[in-house]
C-alpha positions in Angstrom: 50.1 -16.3 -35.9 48.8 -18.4 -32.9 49.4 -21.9 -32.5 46.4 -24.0 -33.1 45.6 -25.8 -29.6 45.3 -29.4 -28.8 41.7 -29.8 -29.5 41.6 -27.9 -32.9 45.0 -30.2 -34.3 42.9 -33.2 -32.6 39.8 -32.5 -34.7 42.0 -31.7 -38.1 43.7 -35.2 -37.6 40.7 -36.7 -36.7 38.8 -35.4 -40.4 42.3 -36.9 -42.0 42.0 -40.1 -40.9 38.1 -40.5 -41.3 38.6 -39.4 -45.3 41.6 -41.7 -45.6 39.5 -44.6 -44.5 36.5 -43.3 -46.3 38.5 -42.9 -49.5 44.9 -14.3 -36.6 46.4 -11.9 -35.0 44.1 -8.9 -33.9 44.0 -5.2 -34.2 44.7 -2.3 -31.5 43.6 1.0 -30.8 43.5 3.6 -27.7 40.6 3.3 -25.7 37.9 6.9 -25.4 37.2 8.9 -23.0 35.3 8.7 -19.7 31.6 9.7 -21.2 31.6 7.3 -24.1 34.1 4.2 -23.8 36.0 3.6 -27.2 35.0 7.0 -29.1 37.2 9.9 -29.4 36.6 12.5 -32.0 38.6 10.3 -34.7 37.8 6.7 -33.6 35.8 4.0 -32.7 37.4 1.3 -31.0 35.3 -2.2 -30.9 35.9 -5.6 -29.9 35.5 -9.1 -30.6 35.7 -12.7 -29.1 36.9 -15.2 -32.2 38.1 -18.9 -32.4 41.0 -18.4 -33.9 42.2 -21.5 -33.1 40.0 -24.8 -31.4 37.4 -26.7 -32.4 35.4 -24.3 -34.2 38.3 -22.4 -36.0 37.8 -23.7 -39.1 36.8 -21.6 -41.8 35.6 -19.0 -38.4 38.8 -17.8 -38.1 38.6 -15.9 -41.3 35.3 -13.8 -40.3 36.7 -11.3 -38.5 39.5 -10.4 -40.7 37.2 -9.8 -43.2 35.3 -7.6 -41.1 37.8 -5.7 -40.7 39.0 -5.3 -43.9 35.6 -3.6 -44.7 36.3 -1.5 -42.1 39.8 -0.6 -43.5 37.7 -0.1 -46.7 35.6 2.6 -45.0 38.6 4.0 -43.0 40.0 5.0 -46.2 36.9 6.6 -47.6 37.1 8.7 -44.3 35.2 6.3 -41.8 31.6 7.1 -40.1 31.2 10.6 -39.6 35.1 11.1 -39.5 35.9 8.9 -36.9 38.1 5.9 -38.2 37.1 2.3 -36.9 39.6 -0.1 -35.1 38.7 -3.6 -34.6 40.2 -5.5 -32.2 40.0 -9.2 -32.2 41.0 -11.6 -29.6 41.1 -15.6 -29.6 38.8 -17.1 -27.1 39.3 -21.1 -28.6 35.5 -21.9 -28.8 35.7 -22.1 -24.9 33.2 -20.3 -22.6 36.1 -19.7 -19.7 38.1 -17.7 -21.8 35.2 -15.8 -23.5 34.7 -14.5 -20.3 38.1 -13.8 -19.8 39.1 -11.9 -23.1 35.3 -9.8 -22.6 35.8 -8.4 -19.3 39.8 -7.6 -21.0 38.1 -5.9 -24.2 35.6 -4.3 -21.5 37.6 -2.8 -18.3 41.3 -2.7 -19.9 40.5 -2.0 -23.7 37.2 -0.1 -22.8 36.1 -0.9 -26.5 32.7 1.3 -27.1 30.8 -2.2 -28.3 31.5 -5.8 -29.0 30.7 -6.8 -32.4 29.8 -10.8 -33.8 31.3 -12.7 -30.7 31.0 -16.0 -32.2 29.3 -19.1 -30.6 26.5 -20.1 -28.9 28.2 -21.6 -25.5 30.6 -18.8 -25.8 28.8 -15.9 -25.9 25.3 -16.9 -23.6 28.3 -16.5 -20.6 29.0 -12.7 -21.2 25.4 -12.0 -21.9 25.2 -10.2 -18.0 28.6 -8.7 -17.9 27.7 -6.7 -21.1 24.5 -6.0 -20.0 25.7 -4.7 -16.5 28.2 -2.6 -18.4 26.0 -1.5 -20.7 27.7 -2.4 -23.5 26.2 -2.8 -26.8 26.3 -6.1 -28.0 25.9 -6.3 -31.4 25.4 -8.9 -34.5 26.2 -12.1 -32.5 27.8 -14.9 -34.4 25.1 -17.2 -33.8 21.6 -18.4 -34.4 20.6 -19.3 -30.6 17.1 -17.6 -29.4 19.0 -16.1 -26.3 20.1 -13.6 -28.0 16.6 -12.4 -29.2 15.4 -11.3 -25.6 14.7 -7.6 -25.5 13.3 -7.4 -22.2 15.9 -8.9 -20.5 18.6 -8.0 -22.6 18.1 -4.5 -24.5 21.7 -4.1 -25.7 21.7 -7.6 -27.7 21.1 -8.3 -31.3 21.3 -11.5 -33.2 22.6 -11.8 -36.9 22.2 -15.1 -38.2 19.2 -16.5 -39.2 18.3 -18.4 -36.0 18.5 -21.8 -35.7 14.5 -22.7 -35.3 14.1 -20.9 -38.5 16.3 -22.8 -39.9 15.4 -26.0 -38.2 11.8 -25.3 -40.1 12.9 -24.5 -43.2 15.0 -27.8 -43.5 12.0 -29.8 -42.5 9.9 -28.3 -45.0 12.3 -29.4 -47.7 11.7 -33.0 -46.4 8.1 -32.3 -46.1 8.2 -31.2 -49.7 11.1 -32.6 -51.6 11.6 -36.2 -49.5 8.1 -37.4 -47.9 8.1 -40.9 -46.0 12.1 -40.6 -45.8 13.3 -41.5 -41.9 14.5 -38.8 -40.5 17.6 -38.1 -37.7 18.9 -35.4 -35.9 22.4 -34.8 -34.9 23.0 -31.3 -33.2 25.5 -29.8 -30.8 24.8 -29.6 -27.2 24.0 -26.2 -26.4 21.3 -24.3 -27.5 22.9 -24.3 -31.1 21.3 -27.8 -31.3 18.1 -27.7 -29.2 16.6 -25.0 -30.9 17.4 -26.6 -34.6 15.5 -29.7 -33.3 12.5 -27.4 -32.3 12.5 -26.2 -35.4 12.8 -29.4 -37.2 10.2 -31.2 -34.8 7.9 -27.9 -35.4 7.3 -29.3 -38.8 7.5 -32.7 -38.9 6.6 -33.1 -35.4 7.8 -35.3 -32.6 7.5 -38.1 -34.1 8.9 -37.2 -37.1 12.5 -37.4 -36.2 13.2 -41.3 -36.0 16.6 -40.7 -33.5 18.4 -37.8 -32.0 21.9 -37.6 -31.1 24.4 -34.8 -29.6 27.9 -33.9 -29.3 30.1 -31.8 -27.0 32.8 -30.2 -28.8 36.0 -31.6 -26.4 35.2 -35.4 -28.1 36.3 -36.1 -32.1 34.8 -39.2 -32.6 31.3 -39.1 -33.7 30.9 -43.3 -34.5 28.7 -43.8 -31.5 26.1 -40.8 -33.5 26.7 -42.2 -36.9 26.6 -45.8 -35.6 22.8 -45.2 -34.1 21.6 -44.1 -37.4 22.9 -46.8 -39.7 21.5 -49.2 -37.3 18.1 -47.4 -37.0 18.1 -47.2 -41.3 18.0 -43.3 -41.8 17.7 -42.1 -44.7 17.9 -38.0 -43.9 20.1 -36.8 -41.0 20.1 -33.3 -40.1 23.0 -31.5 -38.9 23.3 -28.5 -36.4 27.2 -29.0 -36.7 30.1 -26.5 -36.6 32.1 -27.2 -39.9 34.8 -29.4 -38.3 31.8 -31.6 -36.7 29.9 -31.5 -40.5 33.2 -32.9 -41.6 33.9 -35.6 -38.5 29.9 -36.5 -39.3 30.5 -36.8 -43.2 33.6 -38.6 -42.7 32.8 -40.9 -39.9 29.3 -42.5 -42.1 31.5 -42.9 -45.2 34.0 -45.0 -43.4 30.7 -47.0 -41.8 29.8 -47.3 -44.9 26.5 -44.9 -44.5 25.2 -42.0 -46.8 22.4 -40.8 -46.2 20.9 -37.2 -47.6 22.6 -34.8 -45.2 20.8 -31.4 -44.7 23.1 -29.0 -43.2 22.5 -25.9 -40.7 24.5 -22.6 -42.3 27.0 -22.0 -39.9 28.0 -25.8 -40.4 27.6 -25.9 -44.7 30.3 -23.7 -46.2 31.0 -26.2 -48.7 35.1 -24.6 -49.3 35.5 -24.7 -46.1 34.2 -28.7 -45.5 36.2 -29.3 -49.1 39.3 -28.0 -47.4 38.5 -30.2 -44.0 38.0 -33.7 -45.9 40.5 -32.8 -48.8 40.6 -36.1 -51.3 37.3 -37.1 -50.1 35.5 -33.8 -50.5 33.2 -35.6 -53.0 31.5 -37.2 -49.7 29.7 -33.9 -50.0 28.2 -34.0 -53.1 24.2 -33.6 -52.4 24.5 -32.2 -49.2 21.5 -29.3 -48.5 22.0 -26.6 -47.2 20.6 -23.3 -46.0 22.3 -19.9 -46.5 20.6 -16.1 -46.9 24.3 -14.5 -48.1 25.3 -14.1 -51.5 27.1 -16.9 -52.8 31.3 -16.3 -52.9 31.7 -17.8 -56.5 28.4 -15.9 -58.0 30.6 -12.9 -59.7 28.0 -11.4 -61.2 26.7 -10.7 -57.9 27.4 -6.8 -57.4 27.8 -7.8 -53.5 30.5 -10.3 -54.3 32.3 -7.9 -56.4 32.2 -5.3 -53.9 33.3 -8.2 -51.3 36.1 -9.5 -53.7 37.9 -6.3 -54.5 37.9 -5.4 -50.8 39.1 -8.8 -49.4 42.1 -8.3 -52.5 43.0 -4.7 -51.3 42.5 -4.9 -47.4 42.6 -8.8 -46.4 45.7 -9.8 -48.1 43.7 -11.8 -51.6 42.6 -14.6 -48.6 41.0 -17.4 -50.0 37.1 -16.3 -50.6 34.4 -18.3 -48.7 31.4 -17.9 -47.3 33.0 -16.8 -44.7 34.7 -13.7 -45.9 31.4 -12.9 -47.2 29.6 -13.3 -43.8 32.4 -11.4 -42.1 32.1 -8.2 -44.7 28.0 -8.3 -44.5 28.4 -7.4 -40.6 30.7 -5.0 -41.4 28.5 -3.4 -43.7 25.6 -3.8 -41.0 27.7 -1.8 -38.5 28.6 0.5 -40.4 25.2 1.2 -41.6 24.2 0.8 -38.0 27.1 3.8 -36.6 26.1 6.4 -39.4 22.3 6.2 -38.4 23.1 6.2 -34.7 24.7 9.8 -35.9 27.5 12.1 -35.3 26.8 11.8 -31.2 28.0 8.6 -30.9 26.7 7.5 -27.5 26.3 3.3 -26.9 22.4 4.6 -26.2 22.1 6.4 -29.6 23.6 2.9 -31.3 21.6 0.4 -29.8 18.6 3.0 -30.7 19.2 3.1 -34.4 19.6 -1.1 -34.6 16.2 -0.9 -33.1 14.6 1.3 -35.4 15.3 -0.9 -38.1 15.1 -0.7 -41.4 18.3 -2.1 -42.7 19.3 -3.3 -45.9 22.0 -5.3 -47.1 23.9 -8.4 -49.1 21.2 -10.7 -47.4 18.8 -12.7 -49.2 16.1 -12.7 -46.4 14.6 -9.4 -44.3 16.7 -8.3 -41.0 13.7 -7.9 -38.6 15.5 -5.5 -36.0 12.8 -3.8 -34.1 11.8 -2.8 -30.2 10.3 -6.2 -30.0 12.7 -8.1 -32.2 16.6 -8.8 -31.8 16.9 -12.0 -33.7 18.0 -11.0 -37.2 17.8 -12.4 -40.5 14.7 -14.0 -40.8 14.6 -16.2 -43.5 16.9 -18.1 -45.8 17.3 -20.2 -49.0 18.1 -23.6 -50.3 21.9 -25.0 -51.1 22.7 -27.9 -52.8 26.1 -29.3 -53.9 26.3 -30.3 -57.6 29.7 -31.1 -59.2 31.3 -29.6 -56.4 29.8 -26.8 -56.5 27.4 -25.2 -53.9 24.4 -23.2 -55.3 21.5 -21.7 -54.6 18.2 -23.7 -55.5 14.5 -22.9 -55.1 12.3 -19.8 -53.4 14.0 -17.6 -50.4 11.6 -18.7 -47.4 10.9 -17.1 -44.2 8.9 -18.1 -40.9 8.9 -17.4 -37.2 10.1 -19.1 -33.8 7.1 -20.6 -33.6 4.1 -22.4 -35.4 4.3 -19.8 -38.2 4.2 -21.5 -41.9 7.1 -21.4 -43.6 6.5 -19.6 -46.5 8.2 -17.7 -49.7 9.8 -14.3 -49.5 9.2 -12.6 -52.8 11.4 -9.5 -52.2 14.8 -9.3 -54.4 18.0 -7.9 -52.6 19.0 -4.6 -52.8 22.1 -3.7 -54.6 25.2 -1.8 -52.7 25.8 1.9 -52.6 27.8 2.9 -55.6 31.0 3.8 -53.5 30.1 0.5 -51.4 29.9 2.7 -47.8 26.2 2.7 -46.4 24.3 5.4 -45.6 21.4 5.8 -42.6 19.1 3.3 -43.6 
């Protein structure tokens, strides 16, 4: 187990202190052969960049476990094509100098066959080239910037989440909809995580609809300057494009200023478990917040995804606590997987990029995955959370838009339910 670093305890104490006042390891494998980095005949050996510790390791820490304890599920079913998957995952700290550090390691040392779901949007933009020199397929990132939906200029990338314009839009609309004449602020990270939220927010309501804007850099914990501008200006919504632990600092820091506004929340930034953990006693600071998700939801048992993702994560991750997270994690398993076996028995990095871009994949998610020759951006849509007695839940339609000055509009189709044995076929 790695010792959190300065920034990640600073943030944790930070959260404690706000709601007072208010109130890892990685895997290994052998590396392939010359022709096709990371495949032999009985594995596949892939990579990953995580913050396992930092600013942004809360509840992210516990993704790529739970990725790949899907892919220790499939393993034991006799993996993709017979060739048994080994995911190796390395601690980067949410800091774009040692992304670039542990790549070109997972790369040139490790030669891993692809990296899968490197996580963040300041993290990842800085290995965009080196994978694309090396031709590596990069696969599912772990975040909803634009940059990775560039085809042209980057052929091997794919995006996962739905992207943050999308879900800038579909946030909006609930104010258009549910909170008319309401002022309206904007607090987002400063990287392309929150500059395309606000586009999407400002795509709806438009420039004038957002009252004040604010930003934060992840290396400073105290948000009272942010939360200070809004009280003052009287805002009555504030939208977040916030990591959890800055969700959190936000939630914390208004209560102790004695603001509460309706907080509508970007996904990667709304797990509510994972916030509950982060404020502790005050965890009822949430209660209201919106959100948007396009995942199951971890406490819906009935859910036949969730009970697939629940037995798994109790045989092959240990019984970890069950978030959003773990749920997220095993959905890009299942993606990749689903992805490998339509690429076929000739594994090549060519022949897997080539099946993500056919399309036509089906999964856990709420919302369709719009993979295509002229489309790497992922999930396209998304629906509705709101916290009700502690208790985060799905309200309302599934919605879906573009990047751009699309409507936002309802998605009628239901989720499919998973293979009987739980192990995708070619889609």
């Amino acid at each position: 187990m790695q010792r959190p670093t300065r920034r990640g305890l600073a943030i944790a104490t930070a959260v404690s202190l706000l709601v007072t006042a208010a109130g890892c390891g990685d895997g290994a494998g052998s590396g392939g052969d010359a022709a096709v980095p990371g495949v032999t005949t009985n594995e596949i050996l892939v990579g990953t960049h995580m913050p396992l510790t930092g600013p942004a390791s809360a509840g992210y820490s516990k993704i790529a476990p739970a990725t790949r304890a899907y892919f220790d599920y499939v393993n034991a079913q006799g993996g993709v094509h017979g060739r048994k998957i080994t995911y190796k995952i390395v601690d980067d700290g949410y800091n774009p100098a040692n992304t670039q550090q542990v790549v070109r390691q997972l790369v040139l040392q490790d030669r891993v066959f692809a990296i899968l779901n490197g996580l963040g949007t300041p993290t990842h933009t800085g290995v965009l080239d080196f994978l694309k020199s090396n031709r590596v397929p990069d696969l599912f990132v772990a975040s909803g910037s634009r940059s990775w939906d560039q085809p042209d200029r980057y052929p091997g990338t794919f995006g996962f989440n739905v992207d943050y314009t999308v879900e800038g839009k579909i946030l909006a609309h609930h104010v258009q909809t549910a909170l008319p004449g309401r002022k309206v602020c904007f607090l987002g990270q400063n990287d392309d995580f929150g500059r395309d939220s606000l586009l999407g927010v400002e795509a709806v309501l438009g420039a004038g609809g957002v009252a004040v804007r604010e930003n934060y850099v992840t290396s400073n914990t105290n948000l009272a300057p942010q939360i200070g501008a809004f009280k003052a200006a009287g805002c009555q919504v504030v939208v977040l494009a916030t990591v959890p632990g800055f969700t959190a600092l936000a939630v914390g820091t208004a209560a102790r200023l004695g603001f509460r506004p309706q907080w509508l929340v970007s996904n990667v930034g709304a797990d509510h478990p994972t916030l509950a953990k982060q404020l502790g006693t005050a965890a009822p600071l949430l209660e209201g917040m919106v959100g948007v998700n396009y995942l199951p939801m971890q406490h819906d048992t009935a859910n036949p995804w969730i009970q697939l993702f629940t037995r798994i994560n109790r045989e092959h991750n240990g019984d970890a606590p069950f978030d959003g997270n773990t749920v997220y994690g095993m959905a890009v398993g299942y993606l990749f997987v689903q992805a490998l076996f339509a690429a076929g028995r000739d594994l090549t990095r060519e022949s897997l990029t080539g099946a993500v871009r056919r399309g036509g994949f089906q999964g856990p998610g709420l919302a369709p995955l719009r993979f295509s020759a002229t489309d790497h951006s992922g999930y396209g849509g998304g629906r509705l959370t709101r916290v009700t007695g502690g208790v985060q839940s799905y309200v309302g339609p599934t919605y879906e838009t573009d990047e751009r000055d699309g409507p936002v509009r309802e998605y009628p189709a239901a989720p499919v339910a998973p293979p009987a044995n739980g192990v995708p076929s070619t889609p």
